[in-house]
N, C-alpha and C positions, 0 to 999 in steps of 0.2 A: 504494500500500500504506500503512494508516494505520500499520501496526509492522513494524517491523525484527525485534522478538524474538517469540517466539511458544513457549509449550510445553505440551507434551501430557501432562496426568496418567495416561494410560490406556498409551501407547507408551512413557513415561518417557524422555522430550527435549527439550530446548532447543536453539531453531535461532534465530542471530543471524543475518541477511542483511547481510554485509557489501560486499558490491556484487549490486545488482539487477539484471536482462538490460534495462531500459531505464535503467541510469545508465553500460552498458558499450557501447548502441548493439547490440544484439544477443551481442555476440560471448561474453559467460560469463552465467554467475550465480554466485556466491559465499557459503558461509554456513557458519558455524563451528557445531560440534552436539558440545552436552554428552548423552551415552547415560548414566541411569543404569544400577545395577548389576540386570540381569537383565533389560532393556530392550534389546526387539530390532524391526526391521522386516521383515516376511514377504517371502518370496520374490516377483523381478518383474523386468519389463527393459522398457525404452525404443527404441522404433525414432527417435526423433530426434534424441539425444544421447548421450554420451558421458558418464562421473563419472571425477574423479580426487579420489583420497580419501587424506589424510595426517592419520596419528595426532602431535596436538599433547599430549598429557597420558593416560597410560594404557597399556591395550590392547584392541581391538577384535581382535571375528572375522570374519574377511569370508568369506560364501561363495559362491564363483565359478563356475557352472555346478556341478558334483559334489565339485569339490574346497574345502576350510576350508583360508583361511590368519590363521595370529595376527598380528596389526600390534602392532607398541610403535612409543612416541614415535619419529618420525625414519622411518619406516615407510611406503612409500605402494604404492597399486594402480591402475591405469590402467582402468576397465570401459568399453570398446566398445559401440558400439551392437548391441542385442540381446543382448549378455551376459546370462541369467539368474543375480539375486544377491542377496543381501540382507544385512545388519551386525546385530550383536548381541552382547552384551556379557554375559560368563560370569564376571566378576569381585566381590567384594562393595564394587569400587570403581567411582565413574562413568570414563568416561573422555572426550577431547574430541577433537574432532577437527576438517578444513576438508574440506568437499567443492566441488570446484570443477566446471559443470555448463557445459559447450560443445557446440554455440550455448545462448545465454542461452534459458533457458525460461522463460516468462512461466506455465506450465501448472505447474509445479513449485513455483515463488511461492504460485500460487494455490490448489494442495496443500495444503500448512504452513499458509499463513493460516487456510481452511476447517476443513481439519480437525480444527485445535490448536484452533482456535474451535468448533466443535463439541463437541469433546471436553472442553473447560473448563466447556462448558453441559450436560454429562452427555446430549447424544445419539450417544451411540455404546456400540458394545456392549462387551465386555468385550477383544474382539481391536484395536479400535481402529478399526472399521469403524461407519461410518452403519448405523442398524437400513432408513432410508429408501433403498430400492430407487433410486428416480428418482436422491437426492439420490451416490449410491453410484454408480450408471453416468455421472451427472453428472463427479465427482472424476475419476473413472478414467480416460475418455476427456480431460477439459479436461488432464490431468495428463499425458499421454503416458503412463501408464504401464501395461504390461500384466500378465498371468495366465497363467504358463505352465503345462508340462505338461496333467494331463486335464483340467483346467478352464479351460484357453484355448477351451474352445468354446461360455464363459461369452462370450465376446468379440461376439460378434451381440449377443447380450441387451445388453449394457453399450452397446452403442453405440445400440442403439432406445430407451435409457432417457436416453441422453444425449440426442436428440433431442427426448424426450416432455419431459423435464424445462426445457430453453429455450424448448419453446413455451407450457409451463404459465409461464413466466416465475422459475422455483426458481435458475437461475443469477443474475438480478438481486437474486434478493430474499439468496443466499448472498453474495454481492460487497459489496454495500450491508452487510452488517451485518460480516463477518468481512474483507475485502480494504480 
């Protein structure tokens, strides 16, 4: 990874990688994220890892399958694997916080870099997604991260798009310029 910090004008975040899942040996990932005010992450869950997420500065909203819980400083949540969830911040103050990500994902690294990079370069759209299909099923799948509810049966398509897009060679040419 050429940077540690990376942030997104479009998501409103700043993510510091304070330990990587290859400086931990696999075993976390590590990374401290300042949310501005009204800056949120859409809903989604991971089948190969686990977040545990503690409010250092502020308050966040985490929402957990159906239910909203408020986090202040001192404040943390456990999300399991396949938890559907997302954070977002309803204050007119940022707030910061550490998510720590067990096993270390190298796909979640390569998230943040990509897409904070993308998004500095103004291709993304206004939600904070690639307008580029390939490049979009690309993130999604490299990322572990999935789509739930009625548009998990976006899930095929993202993964044929991930396929199409390594053999078009679009994962080398995203690594090489953003990772």
């Amino acid at each position: 990874m050429k940077n540690r910090v990376h942030s997104n004008p479009i998501l409103g975040n700043r993510i510091e990688f304070k330990e990587l899942c290859e400086d931990t040996s696999g075993t976390r990932t590590v990374a401290e994220i300042t949310l501005d005010p009204w800056g949120s992450i859409p809903l989604h869950y991971h089948n190969e890892f686990s977040e545990y997420y503690e409010v250092l500065e502020g308050e966040l909203k985490m929402q957990l399958g159906k239910e909203i819980k408020t986090l202040k400083k001192g404040d943390y949540v456990l999300i399991p694997i396949k938890m559907v969830h997302r954070y977002f911040n309803e204050t007119g103050q940022s707030v910061k916080f550490k998510v720590v990500i067990q096993p270390g994902n190298i796909g979640y690294q390569l998230l943040v870099s990509v897409l904070n990079g993308l998004a500095r370069d103004g291709k993304v759209r206004k939600n904070g997604l690639p307008g580029n299909w390939l490049i979009r099923g690309y993130l999604s799948v490299a990322s572990g991260s999935n789509v739930p509810g009625i548009l998990s049966w976006l899930q095929p398509l993202l993964n044929w798009l991930y396929k199409l897009a390594v053999k078009k060679g679009i994962d080398k040419q995203l690594l090489s310029k953003y990772y």
